[in-house]
C-alpha positions in Angstrom: 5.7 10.6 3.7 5.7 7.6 6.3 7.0 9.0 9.8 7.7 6.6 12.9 7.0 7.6 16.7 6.6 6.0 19.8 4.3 7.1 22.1 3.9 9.7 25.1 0.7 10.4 27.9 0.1 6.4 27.8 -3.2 5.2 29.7 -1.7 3.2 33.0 -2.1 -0.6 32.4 -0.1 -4.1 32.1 1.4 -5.0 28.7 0.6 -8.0 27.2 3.1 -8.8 25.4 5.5 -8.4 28.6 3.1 -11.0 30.7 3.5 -13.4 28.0 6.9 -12.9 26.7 8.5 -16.2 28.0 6.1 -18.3 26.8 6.4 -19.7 23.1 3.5 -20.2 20.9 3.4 -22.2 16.9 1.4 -20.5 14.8 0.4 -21.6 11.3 3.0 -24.1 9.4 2.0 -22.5 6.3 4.9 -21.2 3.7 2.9 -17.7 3.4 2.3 -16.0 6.0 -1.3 -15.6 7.2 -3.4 -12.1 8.5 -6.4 -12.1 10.6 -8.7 -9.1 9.9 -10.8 -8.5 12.5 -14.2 -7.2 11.0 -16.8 -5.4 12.9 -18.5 -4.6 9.7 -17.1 -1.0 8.9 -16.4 -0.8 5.3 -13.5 1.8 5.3 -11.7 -0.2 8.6 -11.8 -3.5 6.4 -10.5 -1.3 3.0 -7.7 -0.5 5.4 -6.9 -3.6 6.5 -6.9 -5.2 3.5 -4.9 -3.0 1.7 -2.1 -3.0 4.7 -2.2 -7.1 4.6 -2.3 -6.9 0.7 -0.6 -4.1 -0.6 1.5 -4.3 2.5 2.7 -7.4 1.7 2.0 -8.7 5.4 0.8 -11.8 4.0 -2.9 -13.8 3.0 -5.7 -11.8 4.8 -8.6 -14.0 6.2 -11.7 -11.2 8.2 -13.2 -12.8 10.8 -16.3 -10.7 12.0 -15.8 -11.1 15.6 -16.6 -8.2 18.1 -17.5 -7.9 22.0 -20.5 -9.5 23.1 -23.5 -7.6 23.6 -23.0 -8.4 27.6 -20.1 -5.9 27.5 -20.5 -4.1 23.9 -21.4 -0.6 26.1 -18.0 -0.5 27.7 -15.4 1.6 26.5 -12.7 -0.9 25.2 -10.2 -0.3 27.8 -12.5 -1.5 30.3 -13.2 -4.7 28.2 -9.6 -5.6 28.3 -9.7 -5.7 31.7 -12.3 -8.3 31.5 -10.1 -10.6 29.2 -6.6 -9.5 31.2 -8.7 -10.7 34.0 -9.5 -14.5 32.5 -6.1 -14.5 30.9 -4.1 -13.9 33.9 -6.0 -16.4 36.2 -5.3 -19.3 33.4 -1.8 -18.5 33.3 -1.5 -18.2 37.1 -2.9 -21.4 37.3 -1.2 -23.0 33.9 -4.0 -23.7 32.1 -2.2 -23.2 28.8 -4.1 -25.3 26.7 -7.2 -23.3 28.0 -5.9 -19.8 27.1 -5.6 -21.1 23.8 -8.7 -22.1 23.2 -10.8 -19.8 21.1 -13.4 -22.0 20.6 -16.3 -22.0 21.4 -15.4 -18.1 22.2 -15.3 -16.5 25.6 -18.0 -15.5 26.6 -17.2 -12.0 26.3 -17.0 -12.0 22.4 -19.2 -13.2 19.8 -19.9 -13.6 16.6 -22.5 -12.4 14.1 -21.8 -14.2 10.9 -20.3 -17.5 13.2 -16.9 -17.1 12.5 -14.3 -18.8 14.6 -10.9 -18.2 15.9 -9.7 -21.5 15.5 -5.8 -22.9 15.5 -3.5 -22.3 13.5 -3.2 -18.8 14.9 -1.9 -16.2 12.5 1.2 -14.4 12.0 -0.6 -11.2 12.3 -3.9 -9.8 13.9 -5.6 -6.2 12.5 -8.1 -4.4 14.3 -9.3 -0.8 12.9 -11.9 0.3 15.4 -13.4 0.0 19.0 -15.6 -3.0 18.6 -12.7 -5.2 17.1 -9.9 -4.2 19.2 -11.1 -7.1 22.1 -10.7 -10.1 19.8 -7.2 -8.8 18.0 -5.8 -8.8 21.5 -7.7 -11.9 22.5 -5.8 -13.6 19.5 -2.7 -12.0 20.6 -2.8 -13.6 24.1 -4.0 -17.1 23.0 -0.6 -17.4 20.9 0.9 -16.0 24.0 2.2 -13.2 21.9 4.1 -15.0 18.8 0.6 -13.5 16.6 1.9 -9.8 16.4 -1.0 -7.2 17.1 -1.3 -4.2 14.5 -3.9 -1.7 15.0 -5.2 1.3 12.4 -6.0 5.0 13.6 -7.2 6.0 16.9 -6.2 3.4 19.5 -8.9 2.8 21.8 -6.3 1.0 24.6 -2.5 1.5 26.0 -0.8 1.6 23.0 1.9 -0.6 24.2 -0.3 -3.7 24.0 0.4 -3.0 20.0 3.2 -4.4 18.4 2.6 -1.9 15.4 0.3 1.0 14.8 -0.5 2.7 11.9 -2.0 6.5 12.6 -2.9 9.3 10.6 -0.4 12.1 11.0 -3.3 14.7 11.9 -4.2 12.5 14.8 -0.9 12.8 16.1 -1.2 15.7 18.7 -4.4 14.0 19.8 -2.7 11.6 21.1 0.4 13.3 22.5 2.8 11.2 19.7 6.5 12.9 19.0 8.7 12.2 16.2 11.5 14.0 18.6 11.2 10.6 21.0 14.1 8.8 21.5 12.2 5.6 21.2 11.1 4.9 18.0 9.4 2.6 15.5 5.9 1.6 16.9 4.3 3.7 15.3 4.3 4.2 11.8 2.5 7.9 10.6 0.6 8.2 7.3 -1.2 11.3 6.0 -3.8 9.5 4.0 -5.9 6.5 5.3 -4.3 2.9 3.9 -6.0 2.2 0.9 -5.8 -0.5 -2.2 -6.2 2.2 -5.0 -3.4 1.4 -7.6 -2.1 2.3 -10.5 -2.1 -1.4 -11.3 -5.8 -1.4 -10.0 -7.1 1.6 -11.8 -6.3 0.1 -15.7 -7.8 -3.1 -15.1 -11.0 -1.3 -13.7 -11.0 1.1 -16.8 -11.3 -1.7 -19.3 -14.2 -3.2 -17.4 -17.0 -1.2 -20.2 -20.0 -3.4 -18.7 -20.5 -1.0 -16.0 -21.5 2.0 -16.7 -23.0 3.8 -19.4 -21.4 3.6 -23.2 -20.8 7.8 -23.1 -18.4 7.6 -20.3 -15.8 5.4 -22.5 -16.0 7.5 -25.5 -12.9 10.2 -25.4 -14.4 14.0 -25.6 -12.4 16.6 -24.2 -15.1 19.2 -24.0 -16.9 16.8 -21.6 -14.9 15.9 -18.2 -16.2 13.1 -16.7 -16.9 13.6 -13.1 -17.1 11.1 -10.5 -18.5 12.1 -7.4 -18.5 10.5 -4.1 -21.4 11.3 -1.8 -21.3 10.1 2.0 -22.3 13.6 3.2 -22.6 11.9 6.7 -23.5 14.5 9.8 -21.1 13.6 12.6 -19.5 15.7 15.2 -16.8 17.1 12.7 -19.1 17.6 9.8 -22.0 20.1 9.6 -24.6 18.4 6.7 -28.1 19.8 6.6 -30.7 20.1 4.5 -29.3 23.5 2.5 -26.0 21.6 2.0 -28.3 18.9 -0.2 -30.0 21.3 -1.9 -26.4 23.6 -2.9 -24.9 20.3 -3.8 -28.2 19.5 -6.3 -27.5 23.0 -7.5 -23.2 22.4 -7.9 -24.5 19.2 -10.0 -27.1 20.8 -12.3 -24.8 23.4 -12.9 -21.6 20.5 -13.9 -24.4 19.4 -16.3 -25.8 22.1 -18.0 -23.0 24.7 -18.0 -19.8 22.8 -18.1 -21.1 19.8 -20.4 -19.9 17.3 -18.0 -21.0 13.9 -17.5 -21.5 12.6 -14.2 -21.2 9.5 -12.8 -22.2 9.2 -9.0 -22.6 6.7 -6.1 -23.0 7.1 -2.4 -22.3 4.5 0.8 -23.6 3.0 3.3 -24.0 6.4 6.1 -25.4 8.5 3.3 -28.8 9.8 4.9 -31.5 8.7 3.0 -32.8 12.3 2.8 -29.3 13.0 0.8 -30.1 9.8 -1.5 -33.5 11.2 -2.2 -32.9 14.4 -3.3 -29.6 13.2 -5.7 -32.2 10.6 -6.9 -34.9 12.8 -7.7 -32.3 15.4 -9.6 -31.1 12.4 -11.6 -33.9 11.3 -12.9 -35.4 14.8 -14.0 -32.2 14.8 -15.6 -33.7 12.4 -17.5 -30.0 11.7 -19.5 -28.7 8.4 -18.5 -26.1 8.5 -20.5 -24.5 11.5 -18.8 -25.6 11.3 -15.8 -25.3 7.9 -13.6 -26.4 7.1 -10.4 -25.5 3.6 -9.0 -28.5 2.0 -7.4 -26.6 -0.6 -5.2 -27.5 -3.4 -7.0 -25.3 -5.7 -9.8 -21.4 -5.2 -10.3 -20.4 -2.0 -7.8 -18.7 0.2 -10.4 -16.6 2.5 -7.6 -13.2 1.8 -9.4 -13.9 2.2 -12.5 -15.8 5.6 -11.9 -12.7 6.4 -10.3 -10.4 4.7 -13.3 -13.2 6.9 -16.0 -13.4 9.9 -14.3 -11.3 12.7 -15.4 -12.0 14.9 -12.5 -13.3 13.4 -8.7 -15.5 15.6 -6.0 -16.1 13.9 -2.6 -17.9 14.5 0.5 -15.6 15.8 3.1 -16.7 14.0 5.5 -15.0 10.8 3.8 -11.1 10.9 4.8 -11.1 7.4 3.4 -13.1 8.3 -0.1 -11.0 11.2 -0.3 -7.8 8.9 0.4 -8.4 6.8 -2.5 -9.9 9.8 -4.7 -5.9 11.2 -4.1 -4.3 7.7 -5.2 -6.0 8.6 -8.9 -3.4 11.3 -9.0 -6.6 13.2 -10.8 -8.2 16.5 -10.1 -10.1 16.2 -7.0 -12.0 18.8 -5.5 -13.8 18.6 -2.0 -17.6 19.0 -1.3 -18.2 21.1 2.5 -14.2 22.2 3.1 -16.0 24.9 4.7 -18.6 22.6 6.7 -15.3 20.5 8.4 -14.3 21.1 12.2 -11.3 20.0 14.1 -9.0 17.2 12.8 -11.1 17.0 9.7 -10.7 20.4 8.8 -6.8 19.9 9.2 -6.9 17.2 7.1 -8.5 19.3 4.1 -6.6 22.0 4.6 -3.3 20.7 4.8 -4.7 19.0 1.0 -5.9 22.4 -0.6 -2.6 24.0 0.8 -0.2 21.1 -1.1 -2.1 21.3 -4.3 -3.4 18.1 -3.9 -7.0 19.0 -3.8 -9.4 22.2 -4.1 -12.9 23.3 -2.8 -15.7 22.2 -5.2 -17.2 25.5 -6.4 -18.2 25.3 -10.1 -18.6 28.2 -12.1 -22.0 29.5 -12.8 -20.9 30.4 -16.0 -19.3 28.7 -19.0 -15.5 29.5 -19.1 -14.6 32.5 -20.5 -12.0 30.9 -23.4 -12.5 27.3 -24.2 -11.0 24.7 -22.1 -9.2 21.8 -23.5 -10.1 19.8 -19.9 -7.7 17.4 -20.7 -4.6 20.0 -20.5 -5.7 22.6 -18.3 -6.2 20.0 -15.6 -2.5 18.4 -15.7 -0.3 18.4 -12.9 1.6 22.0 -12.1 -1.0 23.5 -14.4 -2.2 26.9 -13.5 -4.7 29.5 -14.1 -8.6 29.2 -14.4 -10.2 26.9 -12.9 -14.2 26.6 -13.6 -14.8 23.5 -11.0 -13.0 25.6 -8.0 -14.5 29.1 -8.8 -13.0 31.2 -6.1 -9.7 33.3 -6.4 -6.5 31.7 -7.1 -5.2 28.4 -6.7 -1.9 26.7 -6.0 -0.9 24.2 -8.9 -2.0 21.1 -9.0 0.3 18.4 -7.2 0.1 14.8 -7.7 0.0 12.6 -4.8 3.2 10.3 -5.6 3.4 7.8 -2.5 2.2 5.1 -1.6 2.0 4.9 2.0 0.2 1.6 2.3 3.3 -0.2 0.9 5.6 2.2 3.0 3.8 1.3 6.0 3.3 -2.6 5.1 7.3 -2.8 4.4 8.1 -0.5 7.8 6.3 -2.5 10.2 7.6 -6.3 8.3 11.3 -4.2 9.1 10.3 -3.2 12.6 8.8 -6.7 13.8 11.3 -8.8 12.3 14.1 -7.1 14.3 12.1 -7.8 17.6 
């Protein structure tokens, strides 16, 4: 469910939008409106953003890679706004309008590596999802004297009154000292699963793409699930992933294989370790059963949505929030790989899934089931009883994720900023 906030604990600092309020700036004469994605190159912050200017219905979405310059790429981003408040309020002091707004060539503290531009007309909104492109969303923000409206996804990395709109996960919300008891509200808008484009709408057209993946994985079989799993497995300070968590997962795959008949389609992204790749490569191919069992390479058509569209059951990596996020949207089985490897806000995530029903710990059975299964009922929604993917006690019934909490958010913050 979408929740709005304001916020509490703020960082100390000037307001942008208050230094520029009384100034007027035209942005873009088109009918539609227009959203500026800023892009640092982080796949799941650009899934985000695109889903929120998409889905959201914000308006067209147009990334421009644009991130701090490597002269000021090692400070924390607070202190590289006060490098541009610094430029921005010695222009205005001295009335050099014209000069704020131009973007081009860029200041010198931002750059860009695939030559993008910030060039007039301005947009109607700015996105920024991350530390390295929450300079140039503000930088935007100040050149149209704040008529562009500043939106930024998870984790602010500044005073989060600079931001029009935010969109945080709900988890992250003690973090960061947000109340849904403030009196002020509206700024921020609270999700519980990370923006994503994975639709209904989405998921048939992928399904009827059958130039993919391999010919078995279209053919209906109820005594073979199709499995899609989703490997980052990504070592980070909130996910333990060594070399015996590689080696169990090999195992948990063999075993889907061989004892529960399952065909398996699988693909990893960009942070999986190559050690990871290697040894899911190497089990694949002694498989030696491409039709079963499918392992995207990287190259031709990426088949991500239709794996997802195919599958009849998901496993991910728990260290993806946004894989898992978009596993959810399938309103499929999904089971997670290392619940028990998660710390902190991660591991509040998962549990707070595995405690709805929306997900379970990915523990197959190392044994056939003890009746046979017809995979295709025992796995509905509010089913109960056995379960030979999640082998370990009992389990609450399955529960569909039902909203869509990009659209929520995308129609929540078009409410919130047209009544400023």
């Amino acid at each position: 469910m979408i929740g709005r906030c304001c916020f509490a604990g703020q960082m100390p600092g000037r307001s942008l939008a208050f230094l520029l309020k009384s100034h007027s700036r035209t942005l873009s004469t088109s009918s539609a409106p227009t959203v500026w994605i800023i892009s640092a190159g982080d796949v799941a912050g650009d899934k985000q953003a695109m889903a929120l200017a998409t889905i959201g219905q914000l308006g067209k979405p147009i990334k421009k890679n644009i991130v701090p310059s490597k002269r000021i790429s090692w400070l924390y981003p607070v202190f590289q706004k006060i490098i541009m408040d610094r430029r921005t309020n010695k222009l205005e002091k001295s009335e050099q309008f014209d000069k704020l707004r131009q973007l081009q060539p860029l200041p010198w503290y931002l750059e860009s590596p695939s030559n993008d531009v910030l060039s007039e007309p301005l947009p109607d909104y700015v996105i920024s999802s991350c530390p390295s492109t929450t300079l140039a969303a503000l930088q935007v923000k100040a050149a149209s004297r704040g008529a562009t409206k500043a939106i930024h996804l998870q984790q602010p990395f500044v005073n989060m009154e600079v931001y029009d709109a935010l969109v945080i996960q709900k988890h992250l919300w003690p973090l960061l000292a947000l109340s849904s008891n403030l009196s002020r509200s509206g700024s921020v808008i609270g999700t519980k699963l990370c923006l994503n484009g994975i639709t209904s709408e989405a998921l048939e057209q992928a399904a009827r793409n059958e130039s993919v993946l391999p010919a078995a994985f279209y053919l209906p079989d109820k005594e073979s699930p199709i499995f899609a799993v989703l490997i980052s497995a990504m070592h980070n300070i909130n996910f333990t992933w060594f070399s015996d968590e590689t080696r169990r997962l090999v195992q948990q795959l063999d075993r889907l294989y061989r004892v529960h008949n399952a065909r398996i389609a699988m693909t990893f992204t960009r942070k999986t370790p190559e050690t990871v790749r290697g040894a899911i490569r190497q089990w694949a191919e002694s498989v030696q059963d491409s039709e079963r069992v499918y392992l995207w390479d990287g190259t031709g058509e990426n088949p991500y949505e239709t794996m997802l569209a195919r599958a009849t059951h998901i496993a991910v990596t728990a260290d993806s929030m946004m894989m898992t996020s978009e596993a959810l949207m399938c309103r499929k089985p999904v089971y997670i790989i290392g619940t028990n490897k998660c710390k902190s806000d991660l591991q509040k995530f998962h549990k707070s899934l595995v405690v709805a029903g929306h997900a379970r710990p990915f523990l197959p059975s190392r044994l056939p089931p003890d009746v046979d299964l017809d995979f295709g009922v025992v796995m509905e929604e509010n089913s109960e009883g056995e379960d030979p993917f999640s082998d370990i006690g009992d389990h609450k019934s399955w529960q569909w994720w039902r909203e869509n909490e990009t659209a929520d958010a995308g129609r929540a913050i078009r409410e919130m900023l047209s009544s400023k």
